[in-house]
C-alpha positions in Angstrom: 89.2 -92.0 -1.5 88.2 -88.4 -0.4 90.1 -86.5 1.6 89.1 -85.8 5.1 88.3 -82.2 5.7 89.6 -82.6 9.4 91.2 -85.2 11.4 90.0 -85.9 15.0 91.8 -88.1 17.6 90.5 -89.2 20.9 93.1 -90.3 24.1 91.0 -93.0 25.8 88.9 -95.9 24.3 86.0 -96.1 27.9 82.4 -95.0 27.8 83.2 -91.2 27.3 85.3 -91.8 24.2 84.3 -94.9 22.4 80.7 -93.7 22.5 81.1 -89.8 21.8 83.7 -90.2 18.6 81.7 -93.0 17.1 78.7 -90.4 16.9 81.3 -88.0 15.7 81.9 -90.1 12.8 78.6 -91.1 11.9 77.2 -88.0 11.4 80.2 -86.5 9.7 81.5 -88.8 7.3 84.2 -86.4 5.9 86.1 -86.3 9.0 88.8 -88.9 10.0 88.0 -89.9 13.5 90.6 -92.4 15.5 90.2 -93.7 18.9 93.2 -94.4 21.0 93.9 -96.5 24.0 97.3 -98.2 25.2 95.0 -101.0 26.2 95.5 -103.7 23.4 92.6 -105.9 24.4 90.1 -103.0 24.6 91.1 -101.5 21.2 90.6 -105.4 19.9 87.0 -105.3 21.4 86.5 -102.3 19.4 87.9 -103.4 16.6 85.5 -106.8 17.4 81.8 -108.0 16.9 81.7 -107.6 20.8 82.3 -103.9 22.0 83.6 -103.8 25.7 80.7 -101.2 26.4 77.3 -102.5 26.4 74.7 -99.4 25.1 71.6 -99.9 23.7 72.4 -98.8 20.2 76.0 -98.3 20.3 76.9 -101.6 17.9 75.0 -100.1 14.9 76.3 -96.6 15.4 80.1 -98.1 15.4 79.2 -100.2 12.8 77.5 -97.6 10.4 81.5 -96.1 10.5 84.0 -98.4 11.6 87.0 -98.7 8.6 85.5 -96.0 6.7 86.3 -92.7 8.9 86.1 -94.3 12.5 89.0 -96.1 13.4 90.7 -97.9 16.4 94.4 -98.1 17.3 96.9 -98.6 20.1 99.5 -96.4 17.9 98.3 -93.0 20.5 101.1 -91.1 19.4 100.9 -91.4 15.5 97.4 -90.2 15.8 98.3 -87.4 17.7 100.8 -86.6 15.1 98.2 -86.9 12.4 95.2 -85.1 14.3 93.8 -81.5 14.3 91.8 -81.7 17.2 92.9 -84.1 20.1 90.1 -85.2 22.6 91.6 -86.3 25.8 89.0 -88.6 27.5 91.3 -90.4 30.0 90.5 -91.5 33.8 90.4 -88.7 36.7 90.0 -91.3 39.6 89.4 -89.9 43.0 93.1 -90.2 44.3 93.5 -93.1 47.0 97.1 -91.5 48.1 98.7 -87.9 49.5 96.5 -84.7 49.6 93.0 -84.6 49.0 92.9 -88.7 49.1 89.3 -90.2 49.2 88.3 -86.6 47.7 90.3 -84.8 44.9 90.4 -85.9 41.4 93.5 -87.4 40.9 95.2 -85.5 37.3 97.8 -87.7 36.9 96.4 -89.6 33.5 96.2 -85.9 32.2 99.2 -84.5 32.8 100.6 -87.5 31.0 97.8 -87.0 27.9 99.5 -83.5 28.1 103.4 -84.3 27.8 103.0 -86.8 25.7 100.8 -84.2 23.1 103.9 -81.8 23.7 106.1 -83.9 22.8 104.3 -85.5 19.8 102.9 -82.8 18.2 104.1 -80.9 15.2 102.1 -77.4 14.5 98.9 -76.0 16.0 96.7 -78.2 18.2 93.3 -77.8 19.5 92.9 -80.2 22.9 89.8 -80.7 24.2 89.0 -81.7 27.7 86.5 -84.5 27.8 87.7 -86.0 31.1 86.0 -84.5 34.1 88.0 -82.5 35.6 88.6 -79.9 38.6 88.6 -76.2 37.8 91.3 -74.8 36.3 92.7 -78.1 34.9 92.9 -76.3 31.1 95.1 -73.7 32.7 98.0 -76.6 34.0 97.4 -78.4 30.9 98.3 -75.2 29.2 101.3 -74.5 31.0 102.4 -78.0 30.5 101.8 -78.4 26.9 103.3 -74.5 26.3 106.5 -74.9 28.5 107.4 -78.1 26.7 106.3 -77.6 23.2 108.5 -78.6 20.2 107.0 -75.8 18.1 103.8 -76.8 18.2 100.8 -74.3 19.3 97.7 -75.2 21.2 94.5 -74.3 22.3 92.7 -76.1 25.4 88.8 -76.3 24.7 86.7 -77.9 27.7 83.7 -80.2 26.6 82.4 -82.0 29.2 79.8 -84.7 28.7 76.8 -84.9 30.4 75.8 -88.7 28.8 73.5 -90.9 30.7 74.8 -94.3 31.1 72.1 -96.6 29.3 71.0 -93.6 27.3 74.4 -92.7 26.0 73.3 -93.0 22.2 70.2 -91.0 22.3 72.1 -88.5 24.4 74.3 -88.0 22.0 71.7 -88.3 19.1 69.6 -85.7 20.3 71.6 -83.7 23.3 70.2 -81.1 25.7 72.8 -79.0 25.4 76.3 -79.2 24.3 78.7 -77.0 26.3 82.4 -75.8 24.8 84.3 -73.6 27.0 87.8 -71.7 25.9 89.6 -69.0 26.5 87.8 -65.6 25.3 90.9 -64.6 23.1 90.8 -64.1 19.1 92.6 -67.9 19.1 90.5 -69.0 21.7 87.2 -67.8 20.6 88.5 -69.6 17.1 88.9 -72.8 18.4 85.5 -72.9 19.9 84.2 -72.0 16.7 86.1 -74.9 15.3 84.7 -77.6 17.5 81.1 -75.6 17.6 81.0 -76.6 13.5 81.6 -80.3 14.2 78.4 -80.9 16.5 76.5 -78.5 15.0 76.5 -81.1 11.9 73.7 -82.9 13.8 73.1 -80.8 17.0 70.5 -77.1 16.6 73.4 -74.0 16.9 70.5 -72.9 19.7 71.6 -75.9 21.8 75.4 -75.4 21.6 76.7 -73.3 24.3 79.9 -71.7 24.5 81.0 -69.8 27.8 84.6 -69.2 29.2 86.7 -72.1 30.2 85.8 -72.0 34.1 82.5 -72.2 34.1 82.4 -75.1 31.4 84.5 -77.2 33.3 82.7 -76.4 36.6 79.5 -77.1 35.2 80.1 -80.4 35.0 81.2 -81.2 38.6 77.9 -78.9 39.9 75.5 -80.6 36.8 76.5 -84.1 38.6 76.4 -82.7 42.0 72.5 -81.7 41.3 71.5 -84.3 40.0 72.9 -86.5 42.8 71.8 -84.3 45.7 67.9 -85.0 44.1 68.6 -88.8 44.3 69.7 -88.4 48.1 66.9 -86.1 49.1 64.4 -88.2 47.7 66.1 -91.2 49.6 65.9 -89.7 52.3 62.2 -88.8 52.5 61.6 -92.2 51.5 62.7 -93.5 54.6 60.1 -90.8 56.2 57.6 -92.3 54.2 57.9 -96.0 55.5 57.9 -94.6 59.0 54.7 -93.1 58.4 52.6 -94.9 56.0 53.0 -92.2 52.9 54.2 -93.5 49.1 57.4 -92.1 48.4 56.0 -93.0 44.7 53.1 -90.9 45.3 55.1 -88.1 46.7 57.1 -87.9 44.3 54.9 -87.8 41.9 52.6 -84.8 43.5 56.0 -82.5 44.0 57.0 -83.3 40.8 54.1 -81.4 38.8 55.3 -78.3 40.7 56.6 -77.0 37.3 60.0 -75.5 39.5 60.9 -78.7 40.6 60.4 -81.0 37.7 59.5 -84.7 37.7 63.2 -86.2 36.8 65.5 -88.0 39.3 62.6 -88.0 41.8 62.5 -92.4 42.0 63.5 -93.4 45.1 66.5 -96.6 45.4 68.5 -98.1 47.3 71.5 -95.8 46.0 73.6 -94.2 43.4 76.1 -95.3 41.7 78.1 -94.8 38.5 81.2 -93.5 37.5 80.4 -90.0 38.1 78.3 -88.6 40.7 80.0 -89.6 44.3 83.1 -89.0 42.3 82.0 -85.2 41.2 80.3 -84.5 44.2 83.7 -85.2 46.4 85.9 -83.2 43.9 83.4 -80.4 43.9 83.6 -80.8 48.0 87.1 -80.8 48.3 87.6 -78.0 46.2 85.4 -76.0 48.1 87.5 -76.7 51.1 90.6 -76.2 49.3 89.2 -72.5 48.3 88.2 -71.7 52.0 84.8 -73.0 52.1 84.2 -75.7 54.6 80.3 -75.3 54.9 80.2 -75.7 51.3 82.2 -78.7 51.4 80.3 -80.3 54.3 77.3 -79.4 52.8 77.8 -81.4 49.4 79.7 -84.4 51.2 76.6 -84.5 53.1 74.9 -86.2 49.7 77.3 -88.7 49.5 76.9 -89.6 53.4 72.8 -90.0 52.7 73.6 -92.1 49.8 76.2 -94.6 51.7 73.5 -94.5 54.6 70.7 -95.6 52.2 72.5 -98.4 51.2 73.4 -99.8 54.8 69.9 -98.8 55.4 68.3 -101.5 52.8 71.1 -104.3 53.9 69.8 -103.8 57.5 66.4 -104.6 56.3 67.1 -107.7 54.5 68.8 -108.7 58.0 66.3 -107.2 60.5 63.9 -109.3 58.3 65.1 -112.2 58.3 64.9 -112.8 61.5 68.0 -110.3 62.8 70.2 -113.3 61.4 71.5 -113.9 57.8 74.1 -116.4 58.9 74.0 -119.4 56.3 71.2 -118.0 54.7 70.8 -117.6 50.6 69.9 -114.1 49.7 69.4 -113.8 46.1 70.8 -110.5 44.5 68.6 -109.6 40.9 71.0 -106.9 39.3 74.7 -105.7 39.9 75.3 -103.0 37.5 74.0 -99.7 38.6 71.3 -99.1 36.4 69.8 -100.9 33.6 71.0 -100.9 30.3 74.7 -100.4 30.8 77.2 -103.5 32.3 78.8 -100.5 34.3 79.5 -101.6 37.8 81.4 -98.6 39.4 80.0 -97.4 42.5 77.1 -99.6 42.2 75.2 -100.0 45.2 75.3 -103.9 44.9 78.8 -103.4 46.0 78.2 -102.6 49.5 75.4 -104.4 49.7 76.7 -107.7 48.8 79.7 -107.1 51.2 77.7 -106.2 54.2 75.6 -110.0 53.9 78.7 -111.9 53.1 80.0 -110.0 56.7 76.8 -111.1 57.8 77.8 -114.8 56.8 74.9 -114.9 54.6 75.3 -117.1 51.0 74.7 -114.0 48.1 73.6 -115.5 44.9 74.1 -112.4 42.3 72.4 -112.7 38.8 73.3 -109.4 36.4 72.2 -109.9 32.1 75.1 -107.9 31.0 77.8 -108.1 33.8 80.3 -111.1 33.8 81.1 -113.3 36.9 84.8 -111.9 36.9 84.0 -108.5 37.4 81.2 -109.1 39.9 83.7 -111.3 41.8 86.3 -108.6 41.3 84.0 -106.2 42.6 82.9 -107.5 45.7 85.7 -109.0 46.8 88.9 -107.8 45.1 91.4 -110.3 45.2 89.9 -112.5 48.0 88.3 -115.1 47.3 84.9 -116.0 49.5 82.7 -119.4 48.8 79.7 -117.7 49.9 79.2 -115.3 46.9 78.0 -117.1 44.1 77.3 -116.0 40.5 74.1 -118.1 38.7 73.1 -117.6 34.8 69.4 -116.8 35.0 67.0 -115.1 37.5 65.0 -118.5 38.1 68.3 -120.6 39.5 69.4 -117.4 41.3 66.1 -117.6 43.4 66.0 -121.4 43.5 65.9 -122.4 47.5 66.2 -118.5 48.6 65.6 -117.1 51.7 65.4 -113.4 50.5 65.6 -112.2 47.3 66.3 -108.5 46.3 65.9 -106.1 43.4 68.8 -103.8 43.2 68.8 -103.0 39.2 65.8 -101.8 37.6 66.3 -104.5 34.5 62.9 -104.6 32.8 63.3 -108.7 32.5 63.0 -108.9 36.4 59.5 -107.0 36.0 57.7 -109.9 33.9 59.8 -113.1 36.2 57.3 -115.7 36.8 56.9 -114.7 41.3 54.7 -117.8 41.7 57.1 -119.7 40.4 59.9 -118.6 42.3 57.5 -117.8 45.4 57.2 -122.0 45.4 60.6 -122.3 45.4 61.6 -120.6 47.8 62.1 -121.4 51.5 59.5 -120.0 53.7 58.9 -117.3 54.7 59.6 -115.7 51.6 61.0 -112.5 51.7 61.4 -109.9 48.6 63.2 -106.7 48.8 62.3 -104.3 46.1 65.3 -101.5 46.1 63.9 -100.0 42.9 60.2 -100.2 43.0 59.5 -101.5 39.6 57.7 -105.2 40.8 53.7 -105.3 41.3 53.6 -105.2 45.0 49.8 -105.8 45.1 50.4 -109.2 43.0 53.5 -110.4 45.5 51.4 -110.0 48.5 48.4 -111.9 46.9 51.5 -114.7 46.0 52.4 -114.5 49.9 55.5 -112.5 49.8 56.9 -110.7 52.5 57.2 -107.6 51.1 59.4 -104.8 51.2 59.6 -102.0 49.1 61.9 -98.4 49.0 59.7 -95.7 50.7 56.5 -97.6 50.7 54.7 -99.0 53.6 53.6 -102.4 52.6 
């Protein structure tokens, strides 16, 4: 067997890491890559026919490497033992507790990933963040690692992903850019150089950026925080647009051919969601407040207040169309996760949605392809339990004796559904709510829908 030319370790088995090191190992064979996780039963999925990550792509990238140079364990510290590079890819919730809760990123997983690498770690160490993180994170992981160091020596890289949920693989195949931030000393500049010769295996040097370690790891939180604030602006005209007959579509269409604006993240929905942007865009607000900039702050919170306000906006419909009462009514719900193409359910704007009929007493029938009944039930209702919300197995017995049915995941198998079908058996009137705009609204209307649609007037 030949020897690997480097080892690479990752802390943190989720969507970041699982995806990201497989790659790593795919397109460098020669390089020992292991994934860790304390979390038997999601290293066992890994280690499985059935990932516990659904990507388009992902099962023959991991299988194109798994047991030759990719590898999964639960053994965290002997890989960091064994590793040259360490990438820490670990959870930075939004803290529910002390200062900054509801807003700051709470660090607590990375301090952790940082003792326990101090403590484990014999000789020099290159630790890259892959977590997103607040500013100035590498510095207290630097202090940490440094003050409690058995000998070891480490540079702290930051390498922040900007993957696309449902995309992930080609995002990784064929990235925009890949960003590596350290600190501009002879070590420093070293390390960067280190990690800059793994991605530029696969990845044109002209698309690898390096830049100091501030601005690397802030460019994640405002990357996130732009793209979010264009999903909220266009949500908000296209409530304009139903007041007053214009095709949020149609306008978004016509601004973006202005070559400054662009045409991307310009589709109207009912919402956001994902494991990133209301997260970023609250860390990026409170530490504006925390660096004496409260009109910043209010100015980015102000996204994530459109975004929660276009979500109660499209539940309100559903009720104000029905009648003003969904009491005892079945309202089917086509999609949970938050887009298509991933079973991520984090933030999803099926959430709230869900929640605000079952407070309207209304009987919400969800149907997701990818996402399981536990985690939908989980979800929505924690550890309550609620009769009303109920989970069907296909599209057709989700709509089956409806009152209202509504599109809140752009799936493309809910684009070719038989509506006359499910028109016929339906109660009537039969209302359809189409929160992503991806249904042929001329057809529905023919069927006898009532329609309604994001940002068009129908």
């Amino acid at each position: 067997m030949t020897t690997p030319s480097l080892s690479i370790c990752c802390l943190g088995a989720g969507y970041v890491g699982g995806p990201t090191m497989a790659m790593i190992a795919a397109k460098c064979p020669d390089i020992r890559v292991t994934v860790t996780d304390p979390n038997a039963q999601r290293i066992a999925a890994w280690n499985s026919d059935i990932l516990p990550i659904y990507e388009p792509g992902l099962d023959e990238v991991v299988a194109s490497a798994r047991g030759r140079n990719l590898f999964f364990s639960t053994d965290v510290r002997g890989a960091i033992r064994e590793s040259d590079i360490i990438f820490v890819s670990v959870g930075t919730p939004t803290k529910t507790y002390g200062v900054g809760a509801g807003r700051a990123a709470d660090l607590k997983y990375i301090e952790a990933a940082a003792r326990m690498i101090a403590e484990v770690a014999e000789g020099p160490k290159i630790i890259v963040e892959k977590s997103t993180i607040p500013v100035r994170t590498a510095s207290a992981m630097l202090t940490i690692l440094r003050s409690n160091s058995k000998g070891g020596t480490f540079q702290v890289l930051s390498n922040p992903e900007f993957l696309a949920e449902g995309t992930a693989v080609e995002d990784l195949e064929d990235p925009d850019r890949v960003l590596i931030g350290g600190e501009q000393t002879p070590e420093g500049l070293a390390a960067i150089e280190k990690v800059v010769s793994i991605y530029a295996r696969w990845v044109p040097r002209e698309k690898i950026l390096t830049t100091n370690l501030w601005s690397s790891e802030l460019s994640k939180l405002v990357a996130n925080a732009f793209l979010a604030q264009r999903i909220s602006s266009i949500n908000s005209i296209s409530a304009l647009c139903e007041a007053t007959g214009a095709d949020v579509d149609e306008v978004g269409r016509a601004i973006g051919r202005d070559s400054r604006i662009g045409p991307k993240f310009l589709k109207a929905s009912v919402g956001f969601g994902g494991s990133c942007f209301q997260k970023d865009i609250l860390n990026l607000s409170y530490l504006c407040q925390h660096f004496g900039l409260p009109e910043v702050a209010a100015y980015w919170e102000s996204v994530v207040k459109i975004n929660d306000w276009q979500k109660s906006r499209f539940s309100g419909r559903i009720v104000r169309d029905l009648f003003n009462t969904v009491s005892g009514k079945h309202i089917t719900i086509l999609g949970f996760a938050f887009k298509k193409d991933t079973n991520d359910t984090r933030e999803t704007a099926a959430i709230a949605v869900c929640r605000d009929l079952l407070a309207e007493g209304a009987r919400v029938v969800v149907y997701d392809p990818q996402v399981p009944e536990s985690q939908i039930r989980t979800d929505v209702l924690g550890s309550a339990e609620n009769p009303n919300l109920v989970i069907a197995k296909s599209a057709m017995e989700a709509c089956k004796d409806a009152h209202g049915v509504a599109v809140l995941t752009e799936w493309d198998e809910f684009k070719n559904l038989d509506f006359e079908k499910i028109y016929h058996g339906m109660l009537k009137p039969a209302f359809l709510f189409d929160g992503r705009n991806i249904l042929p609204h001329a057809k529905l209307k023919q069927i006898g829908f009532h329609l309604f649609a994001i940002g068009k007037h129908v």
